[in-house]
N, C-alpha and C positions, 0 to 999 in steps of 0.2 A: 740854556737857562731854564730852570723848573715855571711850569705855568700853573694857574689859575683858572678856569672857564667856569663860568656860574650861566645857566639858563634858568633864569626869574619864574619861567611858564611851568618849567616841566619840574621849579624845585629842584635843581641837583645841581653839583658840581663835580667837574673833573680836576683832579692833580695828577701833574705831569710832570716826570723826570724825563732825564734823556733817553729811557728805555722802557718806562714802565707807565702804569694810570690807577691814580686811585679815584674809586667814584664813588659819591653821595648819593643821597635821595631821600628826600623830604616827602614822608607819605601824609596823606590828609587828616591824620590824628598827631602830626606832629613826633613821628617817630624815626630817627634817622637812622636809615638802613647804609650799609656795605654794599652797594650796589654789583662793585668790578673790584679784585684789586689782581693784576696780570698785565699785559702787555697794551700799548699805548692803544687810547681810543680817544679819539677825537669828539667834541660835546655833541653834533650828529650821531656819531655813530655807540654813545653812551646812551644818548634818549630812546635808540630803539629798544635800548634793552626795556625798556618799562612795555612795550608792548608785547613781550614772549610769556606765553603762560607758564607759570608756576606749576610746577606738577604736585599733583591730585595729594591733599590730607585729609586725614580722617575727622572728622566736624568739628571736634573737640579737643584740634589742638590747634593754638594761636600759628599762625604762618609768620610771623614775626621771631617765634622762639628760636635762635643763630643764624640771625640774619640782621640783627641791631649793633650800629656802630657806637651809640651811646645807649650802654644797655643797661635796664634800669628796672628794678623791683617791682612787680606789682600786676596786675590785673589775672588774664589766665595765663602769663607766661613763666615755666614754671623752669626754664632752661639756667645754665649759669647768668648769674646779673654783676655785670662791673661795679653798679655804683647802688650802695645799699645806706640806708639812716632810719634813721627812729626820731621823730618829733615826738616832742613833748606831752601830747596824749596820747601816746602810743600806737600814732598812724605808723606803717612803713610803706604803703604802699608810695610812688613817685608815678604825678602825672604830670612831665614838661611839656609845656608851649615853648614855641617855638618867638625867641623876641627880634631878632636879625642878625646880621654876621657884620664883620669887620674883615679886611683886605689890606694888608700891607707889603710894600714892595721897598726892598732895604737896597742901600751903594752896593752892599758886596754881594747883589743878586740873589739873596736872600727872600722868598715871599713865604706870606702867612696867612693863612687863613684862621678865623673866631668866629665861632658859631654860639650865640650867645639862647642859654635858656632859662624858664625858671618854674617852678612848682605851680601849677593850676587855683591851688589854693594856701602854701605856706610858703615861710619867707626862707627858700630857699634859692638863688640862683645857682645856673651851671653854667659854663664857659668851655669846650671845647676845641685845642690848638691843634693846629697842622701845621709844620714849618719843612719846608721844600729848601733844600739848598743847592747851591751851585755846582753842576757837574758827576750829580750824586742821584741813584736812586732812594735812597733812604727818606721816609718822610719821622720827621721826629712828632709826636705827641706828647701831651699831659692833659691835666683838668684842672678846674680850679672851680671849687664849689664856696661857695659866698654866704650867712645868711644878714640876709634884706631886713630884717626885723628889729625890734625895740625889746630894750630891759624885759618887759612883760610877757614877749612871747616865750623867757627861755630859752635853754642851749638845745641844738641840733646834732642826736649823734650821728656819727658819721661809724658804720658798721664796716664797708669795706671803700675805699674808690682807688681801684685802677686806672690807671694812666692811660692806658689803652684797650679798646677792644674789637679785634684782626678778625674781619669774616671775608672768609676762604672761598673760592668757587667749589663746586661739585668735581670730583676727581675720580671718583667712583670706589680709589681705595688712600688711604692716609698713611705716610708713615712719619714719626715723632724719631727726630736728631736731638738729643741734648747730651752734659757730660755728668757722669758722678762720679763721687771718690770718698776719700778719708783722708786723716793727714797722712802725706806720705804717698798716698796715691791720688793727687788729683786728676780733673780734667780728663778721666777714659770716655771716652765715645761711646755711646751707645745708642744703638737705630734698632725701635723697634713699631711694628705694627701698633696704630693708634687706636684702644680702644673702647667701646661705646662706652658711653656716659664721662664723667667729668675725673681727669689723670693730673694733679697736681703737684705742681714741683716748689718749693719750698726752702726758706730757711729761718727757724725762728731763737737763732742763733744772738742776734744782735750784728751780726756781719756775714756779708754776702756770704759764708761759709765752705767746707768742702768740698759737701755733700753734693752738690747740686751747685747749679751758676744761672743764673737770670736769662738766658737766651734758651730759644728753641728754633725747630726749621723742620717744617714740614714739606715731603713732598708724594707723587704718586707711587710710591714702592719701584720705577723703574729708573731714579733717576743713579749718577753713578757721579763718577769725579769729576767729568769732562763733557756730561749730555744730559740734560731736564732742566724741568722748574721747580724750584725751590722758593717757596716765601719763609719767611722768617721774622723774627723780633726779636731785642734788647732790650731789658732794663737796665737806665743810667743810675743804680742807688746802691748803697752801702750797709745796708742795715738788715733787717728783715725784711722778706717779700713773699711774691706767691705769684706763679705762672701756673694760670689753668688752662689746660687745653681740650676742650669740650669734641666731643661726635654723639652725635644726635643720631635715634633710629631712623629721620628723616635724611640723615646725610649732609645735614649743615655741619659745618668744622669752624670752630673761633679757639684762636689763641689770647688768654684776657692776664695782663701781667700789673701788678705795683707794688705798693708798699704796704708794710704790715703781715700781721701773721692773728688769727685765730686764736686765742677772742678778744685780743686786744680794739677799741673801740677809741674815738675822739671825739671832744664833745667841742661844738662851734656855738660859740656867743654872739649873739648880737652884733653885727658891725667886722666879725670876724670872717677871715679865708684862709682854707687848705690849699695851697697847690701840690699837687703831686710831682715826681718825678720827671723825667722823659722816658718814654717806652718808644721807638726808635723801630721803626719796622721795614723791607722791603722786599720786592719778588724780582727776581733773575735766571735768566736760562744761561744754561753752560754750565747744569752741575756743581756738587758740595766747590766744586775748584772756584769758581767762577762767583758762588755767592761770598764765599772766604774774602777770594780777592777785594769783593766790594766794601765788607766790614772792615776788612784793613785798609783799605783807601779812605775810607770813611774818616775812621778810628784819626790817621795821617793828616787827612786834611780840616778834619770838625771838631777833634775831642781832644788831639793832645797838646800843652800849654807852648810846646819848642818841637813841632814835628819834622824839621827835615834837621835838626838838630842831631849828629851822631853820637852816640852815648860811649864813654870810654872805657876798655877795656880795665876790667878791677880788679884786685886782691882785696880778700877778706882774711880775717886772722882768724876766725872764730875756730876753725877748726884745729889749727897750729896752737892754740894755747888754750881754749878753752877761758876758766878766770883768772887763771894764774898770768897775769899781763904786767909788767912795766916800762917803763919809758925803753927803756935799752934794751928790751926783749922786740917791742913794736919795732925802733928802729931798723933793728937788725933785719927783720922780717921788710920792713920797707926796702930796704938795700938791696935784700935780693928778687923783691916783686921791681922794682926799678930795672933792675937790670934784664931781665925778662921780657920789657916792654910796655909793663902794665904803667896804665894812667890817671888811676885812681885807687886809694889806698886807703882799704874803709879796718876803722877800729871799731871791732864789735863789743859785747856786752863786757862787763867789767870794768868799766873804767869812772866811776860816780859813787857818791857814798860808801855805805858799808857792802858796795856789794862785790864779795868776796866770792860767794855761792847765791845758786836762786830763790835764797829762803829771806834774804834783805837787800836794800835797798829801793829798792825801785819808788820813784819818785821824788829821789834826792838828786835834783839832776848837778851837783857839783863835783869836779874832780873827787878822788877820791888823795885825802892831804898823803898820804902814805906812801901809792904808789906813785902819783903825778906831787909832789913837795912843790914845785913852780908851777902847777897848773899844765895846762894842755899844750902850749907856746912853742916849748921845746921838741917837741913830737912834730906839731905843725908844722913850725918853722924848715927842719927837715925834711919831712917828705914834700916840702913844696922846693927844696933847693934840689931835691932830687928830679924834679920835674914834673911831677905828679900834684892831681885834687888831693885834698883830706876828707873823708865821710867819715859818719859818726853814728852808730847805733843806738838807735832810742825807742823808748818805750812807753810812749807820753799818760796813756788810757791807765795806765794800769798801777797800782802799787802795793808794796809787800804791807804785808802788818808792822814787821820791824822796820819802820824808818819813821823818819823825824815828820814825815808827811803824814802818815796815819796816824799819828800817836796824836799831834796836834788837829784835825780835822777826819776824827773816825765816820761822822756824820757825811763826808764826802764821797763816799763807796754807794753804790747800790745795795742796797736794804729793803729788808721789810721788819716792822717789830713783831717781835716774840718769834722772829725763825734764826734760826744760824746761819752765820755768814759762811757759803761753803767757800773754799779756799781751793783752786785748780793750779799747778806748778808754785804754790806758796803766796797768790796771787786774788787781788779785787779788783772789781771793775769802778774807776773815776765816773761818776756821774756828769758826763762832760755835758750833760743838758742845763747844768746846772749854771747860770751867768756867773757865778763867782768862780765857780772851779773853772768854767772857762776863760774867765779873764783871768785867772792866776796862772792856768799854764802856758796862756799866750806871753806875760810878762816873761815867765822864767826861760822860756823856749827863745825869745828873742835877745834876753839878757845871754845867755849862751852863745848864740851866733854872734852879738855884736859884740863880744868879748873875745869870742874865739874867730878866726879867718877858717870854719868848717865852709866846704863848697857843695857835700853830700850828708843828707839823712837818710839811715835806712830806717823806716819808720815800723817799726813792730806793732803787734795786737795777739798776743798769745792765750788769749782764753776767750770765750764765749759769755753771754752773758747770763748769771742766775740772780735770784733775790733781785727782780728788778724792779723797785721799789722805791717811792720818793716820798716818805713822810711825811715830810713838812713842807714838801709841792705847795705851791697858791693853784688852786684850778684842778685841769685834770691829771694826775699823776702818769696817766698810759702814755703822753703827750711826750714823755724824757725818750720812748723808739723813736722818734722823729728827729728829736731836738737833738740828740746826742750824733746825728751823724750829719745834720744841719751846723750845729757848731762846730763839729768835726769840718767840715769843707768850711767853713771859714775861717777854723783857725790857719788850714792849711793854703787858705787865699792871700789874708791877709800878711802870713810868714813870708811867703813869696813876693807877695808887694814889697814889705820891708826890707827884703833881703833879694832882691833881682837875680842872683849868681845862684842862689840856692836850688841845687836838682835835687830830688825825693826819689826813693822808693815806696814801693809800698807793699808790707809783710805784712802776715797774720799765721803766723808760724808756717809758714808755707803760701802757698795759694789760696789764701781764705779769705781774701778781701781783693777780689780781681771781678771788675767789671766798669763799666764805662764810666759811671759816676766817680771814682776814685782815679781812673784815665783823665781827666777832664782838670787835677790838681795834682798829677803826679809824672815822674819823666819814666818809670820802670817799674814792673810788677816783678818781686820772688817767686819764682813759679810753683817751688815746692821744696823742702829741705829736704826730700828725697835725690840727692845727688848722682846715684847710679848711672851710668851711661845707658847702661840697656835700659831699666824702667822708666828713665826720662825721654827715650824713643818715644815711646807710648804718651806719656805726659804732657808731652812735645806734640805729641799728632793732635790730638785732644784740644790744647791752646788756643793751635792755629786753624779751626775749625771758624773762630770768631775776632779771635785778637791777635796783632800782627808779631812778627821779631821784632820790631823794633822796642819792642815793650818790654818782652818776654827775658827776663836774669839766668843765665844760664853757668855755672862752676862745673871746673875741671878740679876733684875732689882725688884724694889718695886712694891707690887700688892696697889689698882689698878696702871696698868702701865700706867707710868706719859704720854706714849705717844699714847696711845687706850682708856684708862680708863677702862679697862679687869682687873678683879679679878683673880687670879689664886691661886692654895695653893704653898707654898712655894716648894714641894717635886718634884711637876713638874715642876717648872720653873728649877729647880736643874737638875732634869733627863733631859729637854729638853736643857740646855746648856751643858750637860756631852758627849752628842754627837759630841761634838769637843772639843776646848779650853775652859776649863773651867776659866770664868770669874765672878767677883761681880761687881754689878756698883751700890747697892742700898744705901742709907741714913743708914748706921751702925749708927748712933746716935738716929734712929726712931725705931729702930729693937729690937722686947721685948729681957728679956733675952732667953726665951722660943726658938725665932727667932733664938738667935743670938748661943745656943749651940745644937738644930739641922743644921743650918748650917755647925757647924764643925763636925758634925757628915758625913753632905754629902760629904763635903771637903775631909774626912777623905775617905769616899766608894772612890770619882774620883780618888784619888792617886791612890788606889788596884787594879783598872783597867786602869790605864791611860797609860800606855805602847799596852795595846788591842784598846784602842780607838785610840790612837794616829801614833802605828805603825805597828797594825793588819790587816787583810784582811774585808770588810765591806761586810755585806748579810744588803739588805734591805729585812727584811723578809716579811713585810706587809706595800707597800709601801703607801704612803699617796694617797689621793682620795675620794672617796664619803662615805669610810666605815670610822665610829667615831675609831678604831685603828691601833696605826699606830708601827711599832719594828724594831726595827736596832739591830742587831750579829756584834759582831769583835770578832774575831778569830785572836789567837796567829799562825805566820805562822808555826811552829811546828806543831800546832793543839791541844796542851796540856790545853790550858784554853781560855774560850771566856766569852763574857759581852753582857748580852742581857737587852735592855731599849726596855721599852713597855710604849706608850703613848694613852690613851684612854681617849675621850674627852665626852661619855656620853654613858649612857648604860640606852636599852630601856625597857619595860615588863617587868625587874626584870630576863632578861636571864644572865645567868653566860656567862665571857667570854672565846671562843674558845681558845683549845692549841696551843702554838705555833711552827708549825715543824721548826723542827732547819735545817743548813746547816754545810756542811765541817768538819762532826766531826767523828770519826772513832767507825762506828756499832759495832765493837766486844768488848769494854769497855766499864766502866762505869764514871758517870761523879758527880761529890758531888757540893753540891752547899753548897760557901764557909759562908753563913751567917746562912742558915736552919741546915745545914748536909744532907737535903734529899738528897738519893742516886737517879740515872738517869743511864738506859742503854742507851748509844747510840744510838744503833737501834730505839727503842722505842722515842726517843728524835725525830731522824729523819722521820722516818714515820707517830707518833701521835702527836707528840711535848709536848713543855713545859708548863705543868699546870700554869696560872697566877692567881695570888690570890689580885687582886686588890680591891681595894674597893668601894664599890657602887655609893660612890657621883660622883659626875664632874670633871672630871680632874685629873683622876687618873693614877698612872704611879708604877713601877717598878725599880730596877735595881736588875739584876740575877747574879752572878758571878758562873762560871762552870767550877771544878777543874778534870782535869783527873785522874782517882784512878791507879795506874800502880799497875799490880799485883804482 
């Protein structure tokens, strides 16, 4: 159970997970430091640290500057500041007093700590949370700043506030993990040396974006997959943000993450409150493996709405038809995703108003009378006798100029006057900050499901956001970066109340909208509409750095892939999407029979391990990199069976390839492998590893299944 310890004397307190401590310190000007954040330390053995000298500064720099937990504008401290505003005569400086703390200990073991502050002389309060849960290192954060004042004092801007801000011990050297991409190429990995002064990562997108993802993990340059300490943070949010990560010539290191982006501002009135996000952070030894492990535990046990929930393997049509779709073209396509094994049968874009091509529709979320004459019913009806969900492609944020929604509510797009509305895939962004445009897409959205028996959304966001603009806003206009991904999770709350049975995806042409906040309303992320088996290797590696399979949408697309023009054999694009959700997205009308009953054959392997991939413990065992292979382990947390995919992308001189040492499995038994019968000791599994018998061409792959023998 995570603990608490507050010592009154010495001002500080300890938070305690099962493996880790994070510690306060209330210094005598009311400044609250980062005292520890690393391995468990008991409130004794926390208080001595106040007696270790600080090493030597040069007179005229504040010893304070990366070493502040609530870090805040003002005096000689000139480092990064989390929480920035502008009162109304134009003070910015922030001097908190310190006004007391709150303690709460919840049934499901849940405790919390509030440390409550407020402006020395204006009517600001601050509030900052710490929320410890059960069984978890992770402590989550946010803030919530207040203002205390009357009509007369005026609004309080609010220039930046962070949810959190991570101060690091002394390491002597730093190195910065996080991922970047494009469409097409999310999620690459990239580690590199942290350096001085302030490295920020960014999206001023209007959604968490490609470029960049809201987590980071820092450790001392030696740590590897399976050995060191690594701390880390997440931001839970959807929208724009900003992860700074600071090195000081003094050698302080703060990672400071929230919402917003440069130079957007908010202005607090009277009686008003901002809470920020959750920023979610924790420290772990055992290497990138081990910190992973813990964010997808996390992820499993804190964020997802249905986590031990297994997600059904899918056909999408998008790629088989493009918009040329009808009732009798889907079926067909149902019939032989049915017979394959698939369990859910999503109809993608095309199927609503005028939309023919992507230059109309959008917005008109009704049948389209043409191709569906009776509505959706008929389509449903079938693929539910076939035995399969129905999902349903949408596009709620966004609409064309040509349709019957824009024409009548052009005022409802993101705007500014006197600039042009620029148009990206034919396409505007719904002002969903807007209460009317949000209570209208809530009706029509619900009016949909309760007319239609759909059991899946895949929820698209295909453009970014420009002209962000609210005319005719009451108050402050910048306020709709907020509001629109705040109504956004409610609309996608309140959908899910209404409709219980309802799972989600959640797209943004790709991997553009993937982080924990959108985890916390949704049952699946699209990782990337870059389908490729080899560059989703990569994509894949990237992912699972922070967020688990069980999340992660993975299609088995036509070789050559319609969108690389890469050949692949069918068994690896299979093995390489078995690494998460297993999906189809190919032309089953082009698929020999040959194609189409190996297919169900692999269909059939993903079911017998799909509880290990989905809600097993992950070993990257040979993580991706300069060497052609590449293996992922999931282990049953019991330990009684795992599933090991090996993916090798070319083999040189005719050398056989190396065994694979396994992890997590217990040396004294033996392990049978459930399609050979070869027996496996343990030991021997662990030390020399698992023989792979793949085969010599290009593109060769594996899937192992490994059953513990009980004696």
């Amino acid at each position: 159970m995570p603990s608490i310890a507050h010592d009154p004397e010495h001002r500080l307190w300890v938070l305690s997970g099962p493996g880790s401590s994070y510690v306060l310190h209330l210094d005598d000007a009311d400044r609250l430091r980062g005292l520890h954040w690393g391995p468990l330390l008991t409130l004794e053995q926390a208080a001595s640290l106040l007696q270790r000298p600080e090493p030597g500064r040069r007179s005229f720099e504040d010893p304070a500057d990366g070493t502040l937990d609530l870090d805040t504008a003002g005096a000689m401290r000139y480092a990064h500041a989390g929480i920035q505003v502008r009162f109304p005569d134009g003070v910015r400086d922030l001097e908190p007093r310190f006004l007391g703390q709150k303690h709460h200990e919840f049934p499901d073991g849940t405790a919390e700590l509030v440390l409550r502050f407020a402006d020395r002389r204006y009517p600001l309060a601050m509030d900052t949370h710490y929320r410890l849960r059960a069984t978890t290192d992770v402590i989550e954060r946010h803030l919530v700043l207040r203002h205390t004042g009357t009509d007369p004092a005026g609004p309080v801007t609010v220039v930046r506030a962070d949810s959190a801000t991570w101060v690091l011990p002394r390491l002597g050297e730093y190195r910065l993990s996080q991922v970047r991409g494009q469409w097409s190429a999310e999620t690459q990995l990239n580690r590199t040396s942290l350096p001085y002064g302030e490295l920020l990562l960014t999206s001023r997108r209007g959604t968490t974006g490609h470029q960049a993802n809201p987590w980071a993990m820092i450790d001392d340059g030696r740590a590897d997959e399976e050995h060191g300490a690594v701390w880390s943070c997440s931001l839970a949010w959807s929208g724009t943000w900003r992860l700074t990560a600071q090195r000081l010539p003094t050698e302080r290191v703060t990672l400071s993450a929230g919402f917003g982006h440069d130079p957007v501002t908010w202005e607090l009135t009277p009686g008003e409150e901002l809470q920020t996000p959750v920023c979610a952070g924790a420290y772990t030894e055992g290497g990138f493996g081990a910190a992973s492990r813990l964010w997808h535990r996390y992820v499993l046990d804190h964020v997802l709405p249905h986590p031990n929930e297994l997600r059904p393997v899918l056909y999408n049509s998008w790629e088989a038809t493009g918009f040329d779709i009808d009732v009798t073209g889907q079926i067909g396509l149902a019939e032989k995703a049915a017979a394959l094994g698939v369990e859910l049968f999503v109809m993608d874009d095309g199927w609503f108003g005028a939309r023919t091509h992507d230059a109309a529709g959008l917005g008109d979320w009704t049948p389209n009378p043409h191709r569906y004459p009776d509505g959706l019913a008929p389509l449903i009806d079938r693929v539910h006798e076939l035995g399969m969900q129905f999902g349903l492609w949408v596009e709620p944020e966004m609409v064309n100029p040509d349709s019957d929604l824009y024409r009548a509510h052009p005022d409802w797009v993101l705007h500014h006057p006197h600039r042009r509305r620029t148009e990206h895939r034919n396409q505007l962004v719904l002002n969903l900050a807007r209460p009317d445009v949000a209570a209208w897409l809530h009706g029509r959205l619900d009016e949909l499901l309760t007319k239609n028996a759909v059991d899946f959304l895949k929820w698209d966001m295909n453009r970014p956001f420009t002209e962000a603009g609210w005319p005719d806003a009451e108050g402050d206009p910048d306020r709709l970066w907020i509001d629109h991904v705040r109504n956004l999770y409610a609309l996608l709350d309140r959908l899910r109340a209404d409709h219980p049975g309802l799972r989600i995806e959640s797209c943004s042409s790709g991997g553009g909208r993937l982080d924990l906040g959108i985890l916390a309303r949704t049952d699946q992320v699209w990782a990337s509409d870059n389908t490729d088996a080899l560059d989703r290797v990569e994509i894949q590696h990237g992912f699972s750095q922070l967020y688990p399979s069980r999340v992660m949408g993975a299609w088995v697309t036509d070789s050559p892939n319609p969108y690389t023009g890469r050949g692949t054999p069918l068994d690896f694009r299979f093995h390489t999407a078995m690494t998460g959700i297993l999906g189809i997205g190919g032309d089953l009308n082009r698929w020999s029979e040959a194609e189409l009953a190996r297919a169900a054959e692999q269909v059939a392997a993903y079911k017998r391990v799909r509880h290990l991939v989905q809600l097993g413990e992950q070993h990257r065992l040979r993580p991706v990199g300069d060497d052609e292979l590449s293996a992922v382990q999931f282990t049953a947390p019991d330990g009684k069976e795992c599933a090991v995919i090996a993916l090798r992308r070319s083999r040189h001189f005719g050398h056989h390839d190396c065994a694979l040492p396994l992890r997590a499995l217990d040396p004294s038994v033996r392990y049978r492998d459930s399609a050979t019968g070869a027996v496996h000791h343990g030991a021997v599994l662990l030390s020399h590893g698992l023989p792979l018998n793949l085969s010599a061409d290009d593109y060769a792959s594996a899937l192992v299944h490994l059953i513990r023998e009980d004696n």
